[in-house]
C-alpha positions in Angstrom: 88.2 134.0 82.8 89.3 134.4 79.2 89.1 131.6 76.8 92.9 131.3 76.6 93.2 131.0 80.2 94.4 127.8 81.9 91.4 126.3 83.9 92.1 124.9 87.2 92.7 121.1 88.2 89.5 119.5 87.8 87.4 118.3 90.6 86.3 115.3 91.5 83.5 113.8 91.4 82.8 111.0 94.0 80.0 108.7 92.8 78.7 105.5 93.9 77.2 103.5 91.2 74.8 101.0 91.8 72.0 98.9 90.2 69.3 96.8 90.8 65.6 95.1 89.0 63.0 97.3 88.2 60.7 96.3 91.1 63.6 97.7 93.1 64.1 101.2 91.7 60.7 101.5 92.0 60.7 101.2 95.4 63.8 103.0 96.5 61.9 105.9 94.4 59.5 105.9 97.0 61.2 104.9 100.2 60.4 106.5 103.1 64.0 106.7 104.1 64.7 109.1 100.3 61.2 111.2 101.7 62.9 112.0 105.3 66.4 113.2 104.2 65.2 114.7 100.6 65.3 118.6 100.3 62.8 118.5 97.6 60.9 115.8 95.8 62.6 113.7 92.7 62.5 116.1 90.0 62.2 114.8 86.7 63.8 115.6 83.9 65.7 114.0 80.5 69.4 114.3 79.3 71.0 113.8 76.1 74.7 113.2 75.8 76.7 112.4 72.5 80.0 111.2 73.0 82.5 111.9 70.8 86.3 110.1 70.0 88.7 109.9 67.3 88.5 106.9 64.4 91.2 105.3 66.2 89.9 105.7 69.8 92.7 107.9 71.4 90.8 109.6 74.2 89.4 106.1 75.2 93.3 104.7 75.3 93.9 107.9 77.8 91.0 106.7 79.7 89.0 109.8 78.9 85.4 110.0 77.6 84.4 113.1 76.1 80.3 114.4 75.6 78.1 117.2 75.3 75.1 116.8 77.5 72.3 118.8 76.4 70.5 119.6 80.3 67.8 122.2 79.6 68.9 124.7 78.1 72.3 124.5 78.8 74.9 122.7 76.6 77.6 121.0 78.5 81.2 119.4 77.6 82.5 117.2 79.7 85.7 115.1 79.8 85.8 112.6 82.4 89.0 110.6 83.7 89.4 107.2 84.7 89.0 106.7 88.8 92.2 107.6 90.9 90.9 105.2 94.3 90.4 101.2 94.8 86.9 101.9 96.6 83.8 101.3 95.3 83.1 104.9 95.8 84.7 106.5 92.4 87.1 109.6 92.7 87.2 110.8 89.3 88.6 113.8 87.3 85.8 115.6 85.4 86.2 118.7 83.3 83.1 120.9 82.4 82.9 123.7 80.4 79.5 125.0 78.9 78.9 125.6 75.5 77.5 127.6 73.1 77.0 125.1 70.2 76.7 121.5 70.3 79.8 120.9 68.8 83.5 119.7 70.5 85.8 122.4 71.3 88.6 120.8 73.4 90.0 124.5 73.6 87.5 125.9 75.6 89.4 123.8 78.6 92.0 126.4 78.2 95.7 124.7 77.7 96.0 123.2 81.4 96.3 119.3 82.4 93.3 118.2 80.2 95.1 119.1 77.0 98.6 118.0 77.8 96.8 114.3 78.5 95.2 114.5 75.5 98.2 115.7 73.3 97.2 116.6 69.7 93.7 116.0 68.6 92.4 118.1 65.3 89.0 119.6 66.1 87.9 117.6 62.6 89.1 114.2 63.8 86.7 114.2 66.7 83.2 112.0 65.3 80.0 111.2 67.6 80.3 108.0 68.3 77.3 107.3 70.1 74.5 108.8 72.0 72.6 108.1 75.6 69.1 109.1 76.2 68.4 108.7 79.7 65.5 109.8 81.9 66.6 110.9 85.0 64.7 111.5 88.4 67.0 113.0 90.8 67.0 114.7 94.5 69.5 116.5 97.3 69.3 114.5 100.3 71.0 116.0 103.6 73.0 113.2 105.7 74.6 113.2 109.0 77.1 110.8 109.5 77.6 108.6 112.3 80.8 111.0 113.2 78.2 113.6 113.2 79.6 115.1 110.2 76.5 116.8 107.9 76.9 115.7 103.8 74.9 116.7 100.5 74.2 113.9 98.3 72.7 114.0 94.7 70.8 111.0 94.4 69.9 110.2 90.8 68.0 107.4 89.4 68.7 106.6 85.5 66.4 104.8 82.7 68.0 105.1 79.8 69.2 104.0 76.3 73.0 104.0 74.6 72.4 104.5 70.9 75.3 103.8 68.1 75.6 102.2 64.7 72.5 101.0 64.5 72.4 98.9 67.8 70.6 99.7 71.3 71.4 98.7 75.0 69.3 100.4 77.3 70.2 100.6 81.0 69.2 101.2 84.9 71.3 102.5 87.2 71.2 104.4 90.5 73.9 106.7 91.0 74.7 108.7 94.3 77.0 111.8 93.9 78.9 113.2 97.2 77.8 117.0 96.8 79.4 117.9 100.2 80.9 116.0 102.9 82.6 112.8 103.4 82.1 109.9 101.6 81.3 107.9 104.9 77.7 109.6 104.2 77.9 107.7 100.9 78.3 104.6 102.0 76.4 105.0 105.1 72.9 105.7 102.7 73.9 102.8 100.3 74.1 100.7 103.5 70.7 102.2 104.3 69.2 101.7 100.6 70.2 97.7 101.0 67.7 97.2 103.5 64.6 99.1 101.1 65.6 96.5 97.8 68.4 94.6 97.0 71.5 96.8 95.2 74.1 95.9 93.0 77.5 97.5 92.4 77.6 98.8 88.4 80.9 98.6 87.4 80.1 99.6 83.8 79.8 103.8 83.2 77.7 105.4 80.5 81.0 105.6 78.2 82.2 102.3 78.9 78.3 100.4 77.1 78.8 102.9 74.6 82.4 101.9 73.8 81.6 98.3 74.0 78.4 98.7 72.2 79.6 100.7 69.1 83.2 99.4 69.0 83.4 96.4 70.9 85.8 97.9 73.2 85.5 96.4 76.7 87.8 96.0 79.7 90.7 93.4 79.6 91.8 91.8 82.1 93.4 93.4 84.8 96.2 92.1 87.2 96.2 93.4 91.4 97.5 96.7 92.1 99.6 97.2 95.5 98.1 99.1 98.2 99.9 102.1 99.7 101.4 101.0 102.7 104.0 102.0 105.2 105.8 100.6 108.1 104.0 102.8 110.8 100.7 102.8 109.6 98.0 101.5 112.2 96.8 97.5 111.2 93.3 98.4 110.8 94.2 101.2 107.9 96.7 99.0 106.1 93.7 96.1 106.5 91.5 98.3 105.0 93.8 99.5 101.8 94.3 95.5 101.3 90.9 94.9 101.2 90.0 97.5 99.1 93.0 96.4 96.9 91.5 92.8 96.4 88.3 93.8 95.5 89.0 96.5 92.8 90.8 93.5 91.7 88.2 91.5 91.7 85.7 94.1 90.4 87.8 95.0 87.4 87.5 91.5 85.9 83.9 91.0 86.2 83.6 92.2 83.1 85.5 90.6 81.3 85.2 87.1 83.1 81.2 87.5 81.7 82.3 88.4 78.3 84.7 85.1 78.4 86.9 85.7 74.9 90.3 86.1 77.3 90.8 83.3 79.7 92.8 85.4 82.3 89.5 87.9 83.2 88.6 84.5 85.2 91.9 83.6 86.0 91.8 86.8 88.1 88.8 87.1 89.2 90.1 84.2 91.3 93.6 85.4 91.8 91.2 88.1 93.8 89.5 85.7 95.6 92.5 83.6 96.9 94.0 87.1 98.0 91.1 88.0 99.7 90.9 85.1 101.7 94.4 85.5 102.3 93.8 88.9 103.8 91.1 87.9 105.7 93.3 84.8 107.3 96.8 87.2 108.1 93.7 89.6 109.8 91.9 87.4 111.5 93.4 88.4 114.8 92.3 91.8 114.1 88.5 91.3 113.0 87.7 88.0 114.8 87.1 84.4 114.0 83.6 84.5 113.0 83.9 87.7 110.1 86.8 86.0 108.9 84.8 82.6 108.3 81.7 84.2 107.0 83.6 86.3 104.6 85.9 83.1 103.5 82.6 81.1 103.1 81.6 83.2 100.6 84.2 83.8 98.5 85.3 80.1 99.2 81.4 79.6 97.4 82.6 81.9 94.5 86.4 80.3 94.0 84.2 77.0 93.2 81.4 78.9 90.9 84.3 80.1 88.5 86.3 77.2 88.9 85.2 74.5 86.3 85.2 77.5 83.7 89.1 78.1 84.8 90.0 74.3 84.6 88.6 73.9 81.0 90.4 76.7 79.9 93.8 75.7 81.3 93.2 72.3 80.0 91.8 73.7 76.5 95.0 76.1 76.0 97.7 74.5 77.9 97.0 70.9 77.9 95.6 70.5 75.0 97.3 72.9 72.7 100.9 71.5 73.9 100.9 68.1 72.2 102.4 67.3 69.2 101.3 63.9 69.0 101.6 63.9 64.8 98.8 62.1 62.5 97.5 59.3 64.6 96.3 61.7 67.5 94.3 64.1 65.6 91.0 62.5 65.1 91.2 61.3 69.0 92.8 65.1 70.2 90.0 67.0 67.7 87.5 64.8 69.7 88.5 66.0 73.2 89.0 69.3 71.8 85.0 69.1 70.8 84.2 67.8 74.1 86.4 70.7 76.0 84.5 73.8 74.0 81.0 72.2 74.7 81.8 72.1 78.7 83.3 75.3 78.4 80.7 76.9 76.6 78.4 75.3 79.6 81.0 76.7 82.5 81.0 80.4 81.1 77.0 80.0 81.4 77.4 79.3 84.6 80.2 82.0 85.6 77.8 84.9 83.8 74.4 83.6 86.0 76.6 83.6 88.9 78.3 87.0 88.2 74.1 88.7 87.1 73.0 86.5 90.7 71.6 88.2 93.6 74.6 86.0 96.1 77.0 87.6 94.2 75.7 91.0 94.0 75.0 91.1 97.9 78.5 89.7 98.5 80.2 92.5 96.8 78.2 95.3 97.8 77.9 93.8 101.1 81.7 93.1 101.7 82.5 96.8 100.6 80.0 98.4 102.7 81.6 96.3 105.5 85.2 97.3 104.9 84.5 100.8 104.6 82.0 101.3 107.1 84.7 99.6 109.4 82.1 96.8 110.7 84.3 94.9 112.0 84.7 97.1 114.8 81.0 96.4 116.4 81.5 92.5 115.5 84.0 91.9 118.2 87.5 93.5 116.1 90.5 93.7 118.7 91.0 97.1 119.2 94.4 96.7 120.4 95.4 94.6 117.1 93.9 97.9 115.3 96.1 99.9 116.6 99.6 97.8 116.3 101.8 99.5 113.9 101.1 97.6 110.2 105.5 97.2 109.9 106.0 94.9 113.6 102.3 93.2 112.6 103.6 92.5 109.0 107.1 91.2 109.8 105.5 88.8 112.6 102.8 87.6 109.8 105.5 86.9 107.0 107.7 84.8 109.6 104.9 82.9 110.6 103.8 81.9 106.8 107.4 81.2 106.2 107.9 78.9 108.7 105.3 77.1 107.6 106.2 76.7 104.2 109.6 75.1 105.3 107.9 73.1 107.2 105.5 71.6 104.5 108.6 71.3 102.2 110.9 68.8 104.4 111.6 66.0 102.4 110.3 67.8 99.3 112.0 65.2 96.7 109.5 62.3 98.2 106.1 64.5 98.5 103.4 62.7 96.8 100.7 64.8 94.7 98.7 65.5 97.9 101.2 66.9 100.1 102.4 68.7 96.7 99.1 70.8 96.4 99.0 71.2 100.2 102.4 72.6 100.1 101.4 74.8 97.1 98.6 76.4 98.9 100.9 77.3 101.5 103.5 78.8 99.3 100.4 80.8 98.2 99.6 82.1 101.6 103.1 83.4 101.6 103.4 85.2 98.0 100.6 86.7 98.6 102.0 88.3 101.9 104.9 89.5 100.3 103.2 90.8 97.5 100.6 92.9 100.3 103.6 93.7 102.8 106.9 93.5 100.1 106.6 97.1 99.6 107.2 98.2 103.4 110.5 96.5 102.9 111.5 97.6 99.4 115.3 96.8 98.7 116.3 94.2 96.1 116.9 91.7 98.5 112.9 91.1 98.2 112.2 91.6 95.0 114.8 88.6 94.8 113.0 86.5 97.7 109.5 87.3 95.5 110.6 85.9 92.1 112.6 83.2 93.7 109.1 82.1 95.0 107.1 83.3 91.9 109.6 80.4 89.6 108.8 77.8 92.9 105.3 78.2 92.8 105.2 78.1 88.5 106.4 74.6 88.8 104.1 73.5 91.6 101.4 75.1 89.5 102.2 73.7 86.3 102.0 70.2 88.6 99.2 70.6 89.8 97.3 71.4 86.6 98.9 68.1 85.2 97.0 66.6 87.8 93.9 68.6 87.0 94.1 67.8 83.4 94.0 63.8 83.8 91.0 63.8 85.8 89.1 66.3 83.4 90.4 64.4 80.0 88.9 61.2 81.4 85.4 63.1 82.8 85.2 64.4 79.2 85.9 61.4 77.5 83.7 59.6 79.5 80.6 62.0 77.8 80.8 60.6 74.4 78.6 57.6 72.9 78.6 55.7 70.1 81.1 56.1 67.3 83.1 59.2 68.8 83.5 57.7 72.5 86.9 55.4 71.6 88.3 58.2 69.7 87.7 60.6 73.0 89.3 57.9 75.0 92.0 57.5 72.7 92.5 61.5 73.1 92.2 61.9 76.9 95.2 58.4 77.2 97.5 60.5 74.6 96.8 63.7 77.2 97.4 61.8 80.2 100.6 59.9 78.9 102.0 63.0 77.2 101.8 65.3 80.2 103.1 62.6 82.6 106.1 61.6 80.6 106.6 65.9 81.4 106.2 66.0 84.6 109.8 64.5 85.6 111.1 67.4 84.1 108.8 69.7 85.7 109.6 68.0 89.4 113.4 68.3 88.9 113.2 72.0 88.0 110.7 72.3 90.9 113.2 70.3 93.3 116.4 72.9 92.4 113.7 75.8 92.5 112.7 74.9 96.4 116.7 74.8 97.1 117.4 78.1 95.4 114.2 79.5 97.7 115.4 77.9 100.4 118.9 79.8 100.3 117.3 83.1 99.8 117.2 84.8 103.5 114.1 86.7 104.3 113.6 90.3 103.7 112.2 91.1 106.3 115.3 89.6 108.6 117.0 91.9 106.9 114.9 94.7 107.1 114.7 94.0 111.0 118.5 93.5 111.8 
């Protein structure tokens, strides 16, 4: 191939990443269950990447990290791309070339997909940002699957360093690479691995600790994406695009929920949580009473783990930074204010040792390994709900959660706060249906059903954290002694009495909201008429 001559699409790489202490690699080193499948022993040998950028980052904001790794004696440029699936089990774009100097030569791609993504990038704008030194021990393993399918998996296990601007991170990871095969293999080893030392899903690459490490560039938070559905898909595949739907979502803002500077990488890490449960509940019938509770309990566990940290930061943002109370409430508001970033401070402690614990490792790895390994199926799943088609199963559902809803809501105007929040909930229930199943029925009739219930359930939300944020401003009052503790009691009274003169407001808009909902017929009577 000449060196102006397009390459072809890149492959893709399918890796599982995956962590775990140092006790543990050491032991999956020298597992029997590596031994049995390897074709060889570990060979060991080291790599050095640099990774290289523009000053203002552009192939990061493509979602592209581009390094030469020196590997023997071979020099070799890579440009990966971000992951194109929702599994745990990456698909990504990579583009190698090799090299004959160890210097960045975007060219030597050719002019194909790679350098229409890029766009324009001088050869002298590109810098080394940062450097990993990693020493890695790697094998082929041969696999059969329990289809009986054979796969090739490079398993590799990484001690390393990322080096930049004068700072150091160094790292462990254990990544398995899909050689050959299908990627049930990969997930059938990991599932194997688990019971050798306890495993981890990494959710941070190579390029990603360099980026944060050199340029403080980390993930935001990320909002839910919508699973690929259609109307005669099978239940059990639709259940199992939801699922992995949720937890990329809830994967993609672990990082930033530990890092704590945005409030919403929290925020939706829970969002996740409420949508997995969700799922589980509308697919009970499907995977049986007993996965559904166990699943729930543990995400039910998690929900309460990040919860104080979400309340203090709705309180600390909303609450709080909504009053205009003039001269006479500052000292007492300042006070509270004081209080609120102590217990917050306290609450993100607790969301990163909850996020680094071994419960919350072996719930992620363990509810992915169960979705894609289909264990529901020796667990007592209904093979007959399996194989209903997802459109009849997901008109049926949304009914059912609608019905419900009206129900909750009679006599709306004279709901106390309890019934309010119940009701809420099972608003939630619904949204989140429509937001999984909305798409097999895409006209605008439900995108106006969906945002008729998005305004319904702002108010009720907005409601509910009034009712939040009394309860909290009195708990942190009550923390102060001595000279501060009237001035935090003055605070949490002007918090209480400000946001109840409010809520009128917020119930009348809530009370023409539920009518306006009410009026709206269901899409999915439509869709079915």
């Amino acid at each position: 191939m000449s060196p102006d001559s397009p390459l072809p699409e890149p492959p893709l790489e399918v890796e599982l990443k995956l962590r775990s202490t140092e006790a543990g690699m050491a032991s999956l080193a020298t597992c029997e269950l590596l031994t049995r499948h390897s074709r060889t022993p570990l060979k060991r040998g080291k790599l050095k990447s640099i990774y290289f950028d523009t000053p203002d980052f552009r192939l990061a904001q493509q979602g592209l990290a581009l390094r030469i790794r020196k590997d023997g004696r071979r020099l070799i440029q890579t440009v990966k791309g971000e992951a194109i699936t929702s599994s745990i089990a990456k698909d990504r774009p990579e583009w190698e070339v090799d090299l004959k100097e160890a210097r960045p030569d975007l060219k030597a791609f050719g002019d194909g997909t790679l350098l229409d993504r890029v766009g324009v990038v001088l050869p002298e704008e590109l810098e080394a940002l940062f450097e990993s030194v990693v020493e890695r021990s790697r094998t082929l393993l041969d696999w059969t699957d329990q289809a009986g399918r054979g796969a090739v998996i490079e398993v590799a296990f990484d001690n390393g360093s990322i080096v930049g601007k004068g700072r150091r991170q160094v790292f462990s990871e254990l990544e398995l690479e899909l050689k050959e095969g299908s990627s049930q293999a990969l997930y059938e080893l990991a599932d194997a691995l688990r019971g050798v030392a306890p495993l981890a899903i990494e959710t941070v690459s190579k390029a990603g600790r360099g980026y944060g490490l050199v340029a403080g560039l980390t993930p935001g938070p990320r909002k839910a994406g919508s699973p690929e559905l259609d109307q005669d898909m099978q239940v059990e595949e639709g259940m199992r695009r939801i699922f992995r739907s949720a937890l990329s979502h809830l994967l993609d803002n672990e990082q930033s929920a530990e890092i704590g500077r945005d409030p919403e990488g929290v925020h939706q890490m829970r969002v996740a949580l409420r949508r997995l449960r969700s799922a589980l509940t509308i697919f009970q019938p499907a995977i049986g009473q007993a996965a559904a509770q166990r699943w729930n309990e543990e995400f039910r566990w998690l929900i309460g783990r990040l919860g104080p940290a979400r309340d203090l930061d709705v309180f600390d943002k909303d609450m709080l930074a909504s009053i205009d109370s003039g001269e006479p409430g500052k000292v007492p508001l300042a006070t509270l204010q004081a209080l609120t970033a102590e217990a917050r401070g306290k609450a993100y402690d607790q969301v990163r040792a909850t996020l680094k614990g071994d419960r919350y490792a072996e719930m992620a790895l363990g509810f992915a390994l169960w979705v894609e390994l289909a264990k529901w199926r020796e667990e007592g799943g209904d093979p007959a709900v399996f194989a209903t088609p997802l459109g009849g199963f997901a008109v049926e559902t949304l009914e059912k959660r609608y019905r419900r809803l009206l129900k909750r809501g009679r006599h709306f105007d004279h709901l106390g706060d309890e019934s309010r929040h119940e009701m809420r909930k099972t608003l939630k229930k619904l949204r989140y249906g429509v937001e999984y199943f909305g798409g097999l029925f895409e006209s605008e009739q439900m995108r106006a059903f969906a945002r008729k219930l998005a305004d319904f359930q702002d108010e009720l939300g907005h409601l509910n954290d009034v009712a939040v944020a009394a309860g909290l401003a009195l708990s942190l009052a009550g923390r102060r002694d001595g000279p501060g503790a009237r001035h935090a009691a003055i605070g949490a009274g002007i918090v209480v009495g400000w946001h109840a003169a409010a809520a009128d407001g917020h119930k009348r808009r809530a009370s023409i909201n539920w009518r306006a909902f009410r009026q709206t017929t269901p899409f999915w009577r439509e869709a079915r008429s």
